[in-house]
FIZA-842121 format. One record per residue: residue number from 0; residue in one letter; x, y, z of N, C-alpha, C in turn. Coordinates in steps of 0.2 Angstrom, whole numbers, plus 5000, padded with zeros to 4 digits. Atoms other than C-alpha are relative to their C-alpha. Layout:
// residues N
{pt NUM 'a' {X Y Z} {X Y Z} {X Y Z}}
...
END
This chain:
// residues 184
{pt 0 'x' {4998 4997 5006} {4907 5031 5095} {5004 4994 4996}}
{pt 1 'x' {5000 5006 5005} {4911 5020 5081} {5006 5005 4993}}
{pt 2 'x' {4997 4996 5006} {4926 5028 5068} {5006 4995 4997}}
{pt 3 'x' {4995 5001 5004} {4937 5023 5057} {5006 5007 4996}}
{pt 4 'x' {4996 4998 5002} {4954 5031 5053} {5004 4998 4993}}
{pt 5 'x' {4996 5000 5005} {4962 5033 5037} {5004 5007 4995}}
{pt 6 'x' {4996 4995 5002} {4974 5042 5028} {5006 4995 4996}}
{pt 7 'x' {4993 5003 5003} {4992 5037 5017} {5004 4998 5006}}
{pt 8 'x' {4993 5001 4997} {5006 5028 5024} {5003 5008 5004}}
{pt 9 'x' {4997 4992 4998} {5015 5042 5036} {4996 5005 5001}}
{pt 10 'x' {5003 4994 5001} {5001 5052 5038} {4998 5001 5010}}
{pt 11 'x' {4999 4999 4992} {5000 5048 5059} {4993 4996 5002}}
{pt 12 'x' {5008 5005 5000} {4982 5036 5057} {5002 4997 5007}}
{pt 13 'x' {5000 5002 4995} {4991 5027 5071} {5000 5000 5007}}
{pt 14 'x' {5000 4998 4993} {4997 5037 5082} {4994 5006 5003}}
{pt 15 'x' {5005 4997 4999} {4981 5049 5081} {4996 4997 5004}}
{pt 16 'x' {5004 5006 4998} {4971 5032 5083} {4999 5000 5008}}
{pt 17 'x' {4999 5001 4993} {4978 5029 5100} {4998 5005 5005}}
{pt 18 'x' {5002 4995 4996} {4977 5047 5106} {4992 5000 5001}}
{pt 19 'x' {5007 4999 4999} {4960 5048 5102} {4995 4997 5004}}
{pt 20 'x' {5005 5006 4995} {4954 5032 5109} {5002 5000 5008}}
{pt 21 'x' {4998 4998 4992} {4963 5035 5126} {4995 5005 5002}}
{pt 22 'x' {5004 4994 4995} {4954 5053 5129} {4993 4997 4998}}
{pt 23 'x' {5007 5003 5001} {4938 5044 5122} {4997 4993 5005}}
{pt 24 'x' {5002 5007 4999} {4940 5028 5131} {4998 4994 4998}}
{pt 25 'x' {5002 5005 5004} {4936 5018 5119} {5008 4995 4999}}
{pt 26 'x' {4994 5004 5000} {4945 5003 5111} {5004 5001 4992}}
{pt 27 'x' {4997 5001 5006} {4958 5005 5096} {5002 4995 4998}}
{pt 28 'x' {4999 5007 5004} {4960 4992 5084} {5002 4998 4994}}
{pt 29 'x' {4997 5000 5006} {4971 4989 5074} {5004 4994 4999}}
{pt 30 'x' {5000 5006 5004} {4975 4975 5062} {5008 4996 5002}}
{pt 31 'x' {4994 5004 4997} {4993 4974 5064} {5001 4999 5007}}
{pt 32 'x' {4998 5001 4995} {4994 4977 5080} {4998 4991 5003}}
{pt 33 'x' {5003 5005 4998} {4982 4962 5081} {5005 4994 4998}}
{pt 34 'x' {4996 5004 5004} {4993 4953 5070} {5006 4997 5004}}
{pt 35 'x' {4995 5000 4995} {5008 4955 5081} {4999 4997 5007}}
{pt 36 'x' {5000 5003 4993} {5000 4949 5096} {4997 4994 5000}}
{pt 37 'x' {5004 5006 5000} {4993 4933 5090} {5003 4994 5003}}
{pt 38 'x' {4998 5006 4996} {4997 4916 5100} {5007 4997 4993}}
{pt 39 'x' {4998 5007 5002} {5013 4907 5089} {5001 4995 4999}}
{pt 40 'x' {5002 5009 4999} {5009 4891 5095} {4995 5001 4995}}
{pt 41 'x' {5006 5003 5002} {4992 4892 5088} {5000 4999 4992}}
{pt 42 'x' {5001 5003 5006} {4986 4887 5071} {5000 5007 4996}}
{pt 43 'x' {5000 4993 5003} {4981 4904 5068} {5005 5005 4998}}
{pt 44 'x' {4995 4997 5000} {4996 4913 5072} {5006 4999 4996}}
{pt 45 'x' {4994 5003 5004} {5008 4900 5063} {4996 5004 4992}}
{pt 46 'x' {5002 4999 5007} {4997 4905 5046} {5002 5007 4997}}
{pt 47 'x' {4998 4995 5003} {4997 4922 5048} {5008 5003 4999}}
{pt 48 'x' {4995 4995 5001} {5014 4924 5052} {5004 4997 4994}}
{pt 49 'x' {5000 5003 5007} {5018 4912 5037} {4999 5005 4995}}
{pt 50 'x' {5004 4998 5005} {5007 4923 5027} {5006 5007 4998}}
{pt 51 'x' {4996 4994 4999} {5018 4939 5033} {5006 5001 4997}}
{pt 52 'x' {4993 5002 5002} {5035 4932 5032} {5003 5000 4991}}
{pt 53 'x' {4997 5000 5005} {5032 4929 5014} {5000 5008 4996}}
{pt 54 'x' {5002 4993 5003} {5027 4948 5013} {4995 5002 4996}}
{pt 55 'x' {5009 5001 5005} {5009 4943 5006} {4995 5004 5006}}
{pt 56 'x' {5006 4998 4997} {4993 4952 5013} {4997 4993 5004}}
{pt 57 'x' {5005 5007 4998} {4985 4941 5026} {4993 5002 4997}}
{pt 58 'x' {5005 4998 5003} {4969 4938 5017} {4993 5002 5002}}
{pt 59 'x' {5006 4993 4997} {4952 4948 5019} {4996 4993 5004}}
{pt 60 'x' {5004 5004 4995} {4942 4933 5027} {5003 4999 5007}}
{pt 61 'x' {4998 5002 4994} {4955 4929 5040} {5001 5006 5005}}
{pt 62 'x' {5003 4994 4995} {4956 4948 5046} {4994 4999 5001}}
{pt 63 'x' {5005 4998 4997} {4939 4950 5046} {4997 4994 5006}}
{pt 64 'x' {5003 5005 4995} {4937 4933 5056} {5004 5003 5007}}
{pt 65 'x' {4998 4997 4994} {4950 4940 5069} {4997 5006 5003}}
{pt 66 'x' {5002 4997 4999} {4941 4957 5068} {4994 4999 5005}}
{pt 67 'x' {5007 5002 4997} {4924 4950 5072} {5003 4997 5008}}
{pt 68 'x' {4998 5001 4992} {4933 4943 5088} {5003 5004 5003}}
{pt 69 'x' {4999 4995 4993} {4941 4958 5095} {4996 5004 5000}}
{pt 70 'x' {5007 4995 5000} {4924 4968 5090} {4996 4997 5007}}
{pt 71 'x' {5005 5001 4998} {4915 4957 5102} {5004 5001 5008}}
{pt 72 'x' {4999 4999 4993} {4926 4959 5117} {4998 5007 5005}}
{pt 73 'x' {5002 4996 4995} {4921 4969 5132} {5001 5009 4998}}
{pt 74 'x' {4997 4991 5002} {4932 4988 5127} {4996 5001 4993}}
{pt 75 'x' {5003 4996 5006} {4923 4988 5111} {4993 5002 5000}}
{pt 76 'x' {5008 5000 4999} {4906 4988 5116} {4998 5007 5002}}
{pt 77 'x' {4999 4994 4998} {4909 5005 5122} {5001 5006 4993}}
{pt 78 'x' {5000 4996 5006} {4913 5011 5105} {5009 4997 4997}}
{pt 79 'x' {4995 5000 5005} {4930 5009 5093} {5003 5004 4994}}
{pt 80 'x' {4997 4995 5007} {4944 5017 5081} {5003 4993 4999}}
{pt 81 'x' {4995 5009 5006} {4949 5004 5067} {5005 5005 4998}}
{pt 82 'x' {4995 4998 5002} {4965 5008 5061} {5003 4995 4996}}
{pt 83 'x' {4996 5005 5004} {4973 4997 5046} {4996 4996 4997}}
{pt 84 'x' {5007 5002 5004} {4956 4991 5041} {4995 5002 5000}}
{pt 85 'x' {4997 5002 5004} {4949 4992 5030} {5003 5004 4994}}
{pt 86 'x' {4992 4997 5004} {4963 4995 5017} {4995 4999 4991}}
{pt 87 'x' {5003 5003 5009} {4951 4989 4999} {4993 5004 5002}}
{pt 88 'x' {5007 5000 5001} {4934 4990 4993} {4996 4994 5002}}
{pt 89 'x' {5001 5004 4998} {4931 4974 4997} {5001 4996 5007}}
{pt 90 'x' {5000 5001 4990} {4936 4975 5018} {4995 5004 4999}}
{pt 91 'x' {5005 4996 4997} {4924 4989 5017} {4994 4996 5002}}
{pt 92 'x' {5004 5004 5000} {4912 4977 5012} {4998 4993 5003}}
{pt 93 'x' {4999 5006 4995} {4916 4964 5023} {5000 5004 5005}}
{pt 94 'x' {5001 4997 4990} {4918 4977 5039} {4991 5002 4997}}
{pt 95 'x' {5006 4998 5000} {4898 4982 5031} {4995 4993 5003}}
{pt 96 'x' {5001 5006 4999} {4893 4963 5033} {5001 4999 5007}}
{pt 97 'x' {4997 5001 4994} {4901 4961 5051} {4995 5006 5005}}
{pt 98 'x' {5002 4994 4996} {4894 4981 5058} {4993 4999 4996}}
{pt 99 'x' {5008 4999 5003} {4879 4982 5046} {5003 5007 4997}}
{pt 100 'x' {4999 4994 5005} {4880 4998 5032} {5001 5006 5004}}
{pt 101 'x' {5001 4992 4999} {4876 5012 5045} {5007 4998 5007}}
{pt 102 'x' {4997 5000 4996} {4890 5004 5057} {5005 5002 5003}}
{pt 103 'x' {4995 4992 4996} {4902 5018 5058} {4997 5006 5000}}
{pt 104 'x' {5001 4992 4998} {4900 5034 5063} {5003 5006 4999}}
{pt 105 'x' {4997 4996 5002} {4912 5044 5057} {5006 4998 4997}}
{pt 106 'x' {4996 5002 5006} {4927 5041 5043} {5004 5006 5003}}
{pt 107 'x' {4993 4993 5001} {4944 5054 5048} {5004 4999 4996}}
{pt 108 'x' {4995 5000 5003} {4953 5056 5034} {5004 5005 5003}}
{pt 109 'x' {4997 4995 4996} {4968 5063 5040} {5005 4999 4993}}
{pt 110 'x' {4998 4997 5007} {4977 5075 5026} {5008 5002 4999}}
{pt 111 'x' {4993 4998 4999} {4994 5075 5024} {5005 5001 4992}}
{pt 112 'x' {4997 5002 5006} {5004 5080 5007} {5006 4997 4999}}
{pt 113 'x' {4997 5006 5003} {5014 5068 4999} {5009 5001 5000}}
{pt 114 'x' {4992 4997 4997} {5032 5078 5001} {5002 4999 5007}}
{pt 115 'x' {4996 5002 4993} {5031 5077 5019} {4996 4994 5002}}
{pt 116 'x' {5001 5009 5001} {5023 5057 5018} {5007 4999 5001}}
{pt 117 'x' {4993 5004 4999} {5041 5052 5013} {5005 5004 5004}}
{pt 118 'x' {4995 4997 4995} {5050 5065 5023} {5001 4997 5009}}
{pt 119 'x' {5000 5004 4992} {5042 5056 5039} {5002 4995 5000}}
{pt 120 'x' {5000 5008 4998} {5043 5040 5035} {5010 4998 4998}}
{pt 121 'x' {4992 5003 5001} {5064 5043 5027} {5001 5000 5007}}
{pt 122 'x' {4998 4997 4994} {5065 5051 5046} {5001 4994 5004}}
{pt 123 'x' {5002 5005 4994} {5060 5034 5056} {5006 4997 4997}}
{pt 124 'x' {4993 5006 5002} {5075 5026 5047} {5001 4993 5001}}
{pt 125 'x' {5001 5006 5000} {5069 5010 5045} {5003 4997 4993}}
{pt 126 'x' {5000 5001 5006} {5077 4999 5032} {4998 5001 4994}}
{pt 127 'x' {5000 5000 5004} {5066 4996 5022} {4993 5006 4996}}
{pt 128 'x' {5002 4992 5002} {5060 5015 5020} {5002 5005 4998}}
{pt 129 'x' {4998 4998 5004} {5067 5019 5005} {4997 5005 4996}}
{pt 130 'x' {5006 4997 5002} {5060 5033 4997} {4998 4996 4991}}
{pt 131 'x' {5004 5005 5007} {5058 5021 4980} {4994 4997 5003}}
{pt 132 'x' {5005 5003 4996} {5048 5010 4994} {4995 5004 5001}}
{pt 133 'x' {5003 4993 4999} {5040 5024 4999} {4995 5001 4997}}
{pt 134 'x' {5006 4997 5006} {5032 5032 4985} {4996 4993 4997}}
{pt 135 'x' {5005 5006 5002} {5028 5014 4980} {4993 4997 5004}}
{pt 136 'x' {5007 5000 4995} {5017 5010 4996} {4997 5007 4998}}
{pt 137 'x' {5008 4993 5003} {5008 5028 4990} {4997 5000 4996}}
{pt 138 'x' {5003 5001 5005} {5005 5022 4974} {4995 4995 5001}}
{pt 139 'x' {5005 5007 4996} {4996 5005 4984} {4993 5003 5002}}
{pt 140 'x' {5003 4997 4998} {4987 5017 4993} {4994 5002 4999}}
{pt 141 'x' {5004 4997 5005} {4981 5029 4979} {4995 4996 4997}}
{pt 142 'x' {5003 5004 5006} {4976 5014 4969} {4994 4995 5005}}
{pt 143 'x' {5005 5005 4996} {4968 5001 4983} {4995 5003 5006}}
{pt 144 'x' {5004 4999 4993} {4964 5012 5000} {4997 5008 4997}}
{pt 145 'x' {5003 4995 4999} {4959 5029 4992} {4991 5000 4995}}
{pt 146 'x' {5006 5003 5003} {4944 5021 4982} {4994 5002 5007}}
{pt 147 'x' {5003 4998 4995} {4936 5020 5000} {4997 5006 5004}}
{pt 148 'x' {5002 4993 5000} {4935 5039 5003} {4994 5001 4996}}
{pt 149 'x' {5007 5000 5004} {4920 5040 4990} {4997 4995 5001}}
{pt 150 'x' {5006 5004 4996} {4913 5026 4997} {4998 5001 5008}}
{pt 151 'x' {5002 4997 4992} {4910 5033 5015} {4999 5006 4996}}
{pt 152 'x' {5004 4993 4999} {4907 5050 5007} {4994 5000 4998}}
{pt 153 'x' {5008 5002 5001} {4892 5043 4999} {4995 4998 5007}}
{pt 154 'x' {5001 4998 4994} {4888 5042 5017} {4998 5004 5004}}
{pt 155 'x' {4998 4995 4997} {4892 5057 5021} {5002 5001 5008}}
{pt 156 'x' {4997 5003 4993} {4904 5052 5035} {5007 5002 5000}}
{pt 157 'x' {4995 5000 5002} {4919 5055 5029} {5003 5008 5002}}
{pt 158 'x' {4999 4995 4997} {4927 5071 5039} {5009 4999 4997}}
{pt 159 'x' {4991 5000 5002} {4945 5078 5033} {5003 5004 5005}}
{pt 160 'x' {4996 4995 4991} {4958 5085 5048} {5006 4996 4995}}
{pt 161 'x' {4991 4999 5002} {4975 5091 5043} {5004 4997 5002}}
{pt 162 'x' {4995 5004 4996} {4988 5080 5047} {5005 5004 5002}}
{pt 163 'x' {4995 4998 4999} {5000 5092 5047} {5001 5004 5009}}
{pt 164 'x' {4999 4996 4995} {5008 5099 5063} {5002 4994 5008}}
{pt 165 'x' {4998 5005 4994} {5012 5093 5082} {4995 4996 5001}}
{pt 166 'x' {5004 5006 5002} {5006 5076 5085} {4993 5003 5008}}
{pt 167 'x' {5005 4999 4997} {4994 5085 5100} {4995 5006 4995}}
{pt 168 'x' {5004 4995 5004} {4988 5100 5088} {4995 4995 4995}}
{pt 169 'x' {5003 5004 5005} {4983 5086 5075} {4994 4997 5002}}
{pt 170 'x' {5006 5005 4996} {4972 5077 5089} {4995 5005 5002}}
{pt 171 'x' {5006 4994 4998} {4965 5094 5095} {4995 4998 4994}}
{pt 172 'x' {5006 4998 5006} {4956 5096 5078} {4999 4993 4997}}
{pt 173 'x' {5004 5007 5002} {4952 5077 5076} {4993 4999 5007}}
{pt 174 'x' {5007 5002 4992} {4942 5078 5093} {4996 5007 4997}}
{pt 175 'x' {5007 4995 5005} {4934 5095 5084} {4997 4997 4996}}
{pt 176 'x' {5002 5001 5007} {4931 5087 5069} {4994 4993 5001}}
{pt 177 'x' {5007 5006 5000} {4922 5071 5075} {4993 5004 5008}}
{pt 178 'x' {5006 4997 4995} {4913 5085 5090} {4999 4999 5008}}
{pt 179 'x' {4999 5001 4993} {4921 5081 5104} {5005 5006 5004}}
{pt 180 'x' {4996 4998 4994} {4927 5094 5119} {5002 4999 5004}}
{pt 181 'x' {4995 5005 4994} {4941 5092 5130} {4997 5005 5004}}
{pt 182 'x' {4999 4996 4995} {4939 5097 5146} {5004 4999 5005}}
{pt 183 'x' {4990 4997 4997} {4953 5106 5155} {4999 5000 5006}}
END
């Protein structure tokens, strides 16, 4: 199985991602995370984390070059949840180019309204998770990453699950939604 998680800043994409992938066995895949674990010594690591530091997007080629290398290892062969890419209309079409047009499988938007967005993320008490910031990243979102939802639903791949509720209630109805039963 092959999906992609999305949804707004705050809405739980990550931590959904993980659960899902764990009961599925599959591998999660997600951008920062990759981001985070790159070698510093190397040439690649020093760029990106250059890129980071200045608070700029690392750019769409050099994700897609990293993704194409965690795609090919071993745990994804089995299937994948991306998480964090892609974020534009233009990753889309660079992860279409990489998987081929029919290379996902399922699209979970996961639906969370925009009061209890910044209610989770003022909760995490991170500095810079101001509710000015905040609603600013939403506004990124609406403008950059919600575009993407009409381009999967031209697909018809694009599945919505409530994000609201306990972080295992949410996953219950993500493993309904994409047609998976647990068994107890």
């Amino acid at each position: 199985m092959r999906l992609l998680f999305i949804g707004p800043p705050g809405a739980g994409k990550g931590t959904q991602a993980k659960s899902v992938a764990e009961r599925l066995g599959i591998a999660h895949i997600s951008t920062g995370d990759m981001f985070r674990s790159l070698d510093p010594d190397t040439e690649l690591g020093r760029k990106v984390n250059r890129i980071m530091q200045a608070g700029d997007y690392v750019p769409d080629e050099v994700v897609v070059e990293m993704l194409e290398g965690r795609l090919s290892q071993p745990d994804a062969a089995r299937g994948f949840i991306l998480d964090g890419f892609p974020r534009t209309l233009g990753q889309a079409e660079a992860l279409d180019r990489l998987l081929g047009e029919g290379g996902l499988d399922r699209v979970v938007l996961l639906e969370v309204p925009e009061d209890e967005l910044v209610r989770r993320m003022l909760a995490r008490g991170r500095l810079d998770d101001t509710e000015a910031a905040i609603r600013n990243r939403l506004a990124t979102y609406r403008r950059e990453t919600e575009p993407l939802i009409d381009f999967y639903r031209k697909r018809s791949i694009v599945i919505e699950v409530d994000g609201l509720g306990e972080i295992e209630e949410v996953t219950g109805r993500v493993l309904e939604a994409i047609g998976v039963t647990e068994r107890g």
